[in-house]
N, C-alpha and C positions, 0 to 999 in steps of 0.2 A: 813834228806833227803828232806823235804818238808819246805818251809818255805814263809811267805807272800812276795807277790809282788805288788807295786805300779803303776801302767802304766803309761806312760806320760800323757795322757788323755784319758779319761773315756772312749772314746768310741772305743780305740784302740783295748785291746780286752776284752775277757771274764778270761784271766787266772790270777789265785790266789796265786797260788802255784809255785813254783822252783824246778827245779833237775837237777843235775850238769850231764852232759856228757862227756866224754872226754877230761874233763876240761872244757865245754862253760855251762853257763845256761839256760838252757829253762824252760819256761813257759809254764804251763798248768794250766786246770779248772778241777775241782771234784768234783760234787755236787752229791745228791740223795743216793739211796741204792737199791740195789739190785743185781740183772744179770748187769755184765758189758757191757757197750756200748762206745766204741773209735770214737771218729770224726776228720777228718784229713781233711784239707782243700784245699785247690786249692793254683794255682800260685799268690803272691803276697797278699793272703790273711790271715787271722791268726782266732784263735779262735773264735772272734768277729764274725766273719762271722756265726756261728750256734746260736747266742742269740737268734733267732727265734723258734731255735726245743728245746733248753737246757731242757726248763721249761715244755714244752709236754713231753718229754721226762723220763724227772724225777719226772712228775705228774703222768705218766703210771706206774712208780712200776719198773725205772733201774739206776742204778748209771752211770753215765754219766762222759768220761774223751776226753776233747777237748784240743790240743796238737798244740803250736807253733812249726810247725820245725822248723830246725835250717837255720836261714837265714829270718826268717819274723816273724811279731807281734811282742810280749816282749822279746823272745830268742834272744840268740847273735847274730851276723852276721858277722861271721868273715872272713878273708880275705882268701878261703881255693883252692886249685885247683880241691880238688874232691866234687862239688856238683852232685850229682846222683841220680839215682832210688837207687842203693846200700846203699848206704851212708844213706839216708833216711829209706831205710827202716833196716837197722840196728840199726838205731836210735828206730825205734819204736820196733823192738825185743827185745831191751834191757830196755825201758820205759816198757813193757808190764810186763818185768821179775821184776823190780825196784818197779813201781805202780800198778800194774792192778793183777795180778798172779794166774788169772783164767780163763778160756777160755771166749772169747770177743765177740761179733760180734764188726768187723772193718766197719764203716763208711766212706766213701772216696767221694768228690767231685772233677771233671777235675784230675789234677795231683795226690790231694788224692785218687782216686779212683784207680787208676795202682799201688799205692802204698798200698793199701788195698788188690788188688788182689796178688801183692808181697807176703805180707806177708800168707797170707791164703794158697799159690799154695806153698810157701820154708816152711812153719811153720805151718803144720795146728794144732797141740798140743796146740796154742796159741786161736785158732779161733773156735766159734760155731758156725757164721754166716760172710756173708761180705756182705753190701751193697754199691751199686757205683750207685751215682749221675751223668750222665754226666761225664764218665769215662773219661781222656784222653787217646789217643792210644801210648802214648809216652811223655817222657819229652820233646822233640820238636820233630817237624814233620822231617824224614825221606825222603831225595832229591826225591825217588820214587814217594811219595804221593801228590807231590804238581805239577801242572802245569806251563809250562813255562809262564810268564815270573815269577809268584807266589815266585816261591823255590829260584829264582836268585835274587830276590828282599827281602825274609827273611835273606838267607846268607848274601849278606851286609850288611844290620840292624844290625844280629847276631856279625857280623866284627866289625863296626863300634862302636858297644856298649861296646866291648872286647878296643877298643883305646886307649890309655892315655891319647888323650887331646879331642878328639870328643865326647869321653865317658860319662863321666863326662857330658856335656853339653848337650849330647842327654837323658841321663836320669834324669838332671834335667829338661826338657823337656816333657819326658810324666811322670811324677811323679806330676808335678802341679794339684792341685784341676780341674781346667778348663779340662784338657785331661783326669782324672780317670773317670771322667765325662758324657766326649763323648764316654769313651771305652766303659763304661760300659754300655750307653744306644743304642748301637750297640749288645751286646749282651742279657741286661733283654729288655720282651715284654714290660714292664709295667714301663712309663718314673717314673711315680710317686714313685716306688721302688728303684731309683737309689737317696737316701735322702742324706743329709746334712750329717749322721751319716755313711753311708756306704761310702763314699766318704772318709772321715776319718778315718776309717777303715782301708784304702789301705794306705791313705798320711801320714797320722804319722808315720808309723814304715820308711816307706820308706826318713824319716829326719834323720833317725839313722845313724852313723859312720859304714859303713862297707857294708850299704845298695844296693850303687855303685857297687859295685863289686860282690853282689853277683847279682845282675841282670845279672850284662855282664857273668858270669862265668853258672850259669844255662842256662843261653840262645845259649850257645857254648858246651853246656855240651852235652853227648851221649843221646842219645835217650829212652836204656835200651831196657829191653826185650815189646815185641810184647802183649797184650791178647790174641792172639791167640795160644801164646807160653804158658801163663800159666795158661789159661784154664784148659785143660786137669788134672791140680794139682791140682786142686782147687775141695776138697770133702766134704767141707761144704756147706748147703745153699746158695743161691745165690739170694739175692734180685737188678733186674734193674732196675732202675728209670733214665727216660729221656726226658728233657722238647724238645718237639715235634719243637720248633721253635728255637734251637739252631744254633748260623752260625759256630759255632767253632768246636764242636764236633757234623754233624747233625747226626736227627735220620736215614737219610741214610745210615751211616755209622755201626748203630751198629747193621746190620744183625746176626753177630756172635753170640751175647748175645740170639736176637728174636729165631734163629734158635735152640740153647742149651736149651732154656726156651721150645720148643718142642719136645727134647731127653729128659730133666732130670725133673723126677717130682718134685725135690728140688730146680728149680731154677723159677723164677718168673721175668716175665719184664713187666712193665707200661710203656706208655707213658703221661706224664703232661702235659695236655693244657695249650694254651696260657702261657710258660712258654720256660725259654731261658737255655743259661751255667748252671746257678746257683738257679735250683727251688726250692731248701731247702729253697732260703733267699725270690725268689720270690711267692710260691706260699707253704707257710710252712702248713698249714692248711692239702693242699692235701697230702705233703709228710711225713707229723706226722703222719698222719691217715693211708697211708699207711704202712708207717714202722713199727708201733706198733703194726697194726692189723699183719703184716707177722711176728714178732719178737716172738709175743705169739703163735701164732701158727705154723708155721713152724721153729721154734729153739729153745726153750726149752719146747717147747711138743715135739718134737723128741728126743732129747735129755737126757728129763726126760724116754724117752720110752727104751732109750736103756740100764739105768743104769739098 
């Protein structure tokens, strides 16, 4: 089931290991021992993105499984028309049943994070805890949510990246070093965090065969269900973390979360200073510390309470 894997370069991502899907392979990492813990990453990013928490992680006492989906990092990317919240997270149902096969807390950052709540709110058998980073509220944004002329100006992009012959040249385009660059120091506070290594990160898998396409087909893809929708499902634990100066998902928006974290004594929300999208990578220090400390206390001290 398991077997090594080489990255194109080093710093692409963290994962070691294989497991075949549906016939594609993906990559993941699995280090440590203990209470399992799943980390799921954002759009365009891959396992490499948590090399910050791995090692706090699995110095605190948990086995740690960091997961390429399919379509970025070392995993395939293959030419598919259903990229989805679905898709994905059946993906990680069936990883969880394959590698993992005891109850988890899911880790999820931007788009990992709605896929986190996925799986907890359809599958809570699988989950002891879920925490989301800078959740996203959808695989893309929903015509409602955005202002004019905003929402008519993603729909084209979204059009235009779907193209045959724009396509192609509009993602080799922002896929360049120079643009993962700027994106990215649009969204981290901290210029100095957006390094040479994390830049590479994003631009090497995105040199892969198949890369193209799966950008245009997620960024045309449905939006999926709401957090608002599966809330309500979700009867594990609940840890939020949200870096306060986010442009993409702000902390204006995640009233929903503030407001649950003051109905349910099992849910908890923070907000990370000075920190943007991605506070795992930006400010790992505060989000190790706070994971850890809620992981041992509020999910297997509970957990141990009820067997």
């Amino acid at each position: 089931m398991t077997a090594s894997l080489t990255p194109h370069h080093p710093a692409r991502a963290i994962a070691s290991h294989e497991w075949t899907w549906q016939g594609e392979r993906i990559a993941y990492f699995d280090a440590g021992s203990g209470r399992p813990l799943v980390l799921i990453h954002g759009f365009g990013a891959s396992s490499g993105h948590w090399r910050k928490n791995v090692p706090a992680l699995t110095a605190a006492g948990y086995r740690v499984l960091a997961i390429d989906l399919l379509g970025f990092g070392a995993s395939e990317k293959p030419d598919r028309a259903d990229y989805s919240v679905e898709l994905w997270e059946q993906l990680l149902v069936d990883f969880w049943r394959d590698c993992v096969g005891e109850p988890a807390v899911f880790v999820g950052n931007s788009i990992g994070g709605l896929l986190s709540l996925a799986v907890c709110a359809h599958h809570p058998e699988l989950a002891a805890g879920c925490v989301l980073i800078n959740s996203a509220g959808g695989l893309n944004h929903r015509p409602e949510e955005l202002v004019w002329p905003l929402g008519a100006i993603l729909a084209s992009f979204a059009r235009l990246a779907g193209a045959p012959i724009v396509g192609p040249l509009l993602f080799n385009r922002v896929s360049q070093r120079g643009q993962i660059r700027r994106t990215l120091r649009q969204v981290y506070c901290d210029a100095a965090a957006v390094t040479d290594e994390l830049v590479d990160l994003i631009h090497q898998p995105a040199r892969d065969r198949g890369a193209q396409k799966v950008f245009a087909r997620v960024l045309n893809a449905p939006p999926g269900p709401r957090p608002s929708e599966l809330l309500p499902h979700v009867c594990c634990p609940l840890l939020v973390l949200w870096g306060e100066k986010d442009p993409w998902t702000p902390i204006s928006g995640a009233t929903v979360y503030q407001d649950l974290s003051r109905d349910r004594e099992d849910v908890e929300f923070y907000a990370i200073g000075e920190a943007g999208h991605c506070a795992h990578d930006e400010k790992p220090e505060a989000v190790n510390d706070r994971l850890c400390t809620w992981v041992r206390s509020a999910v297997w001290t509970q957990s141990s309470a009820t067997i």
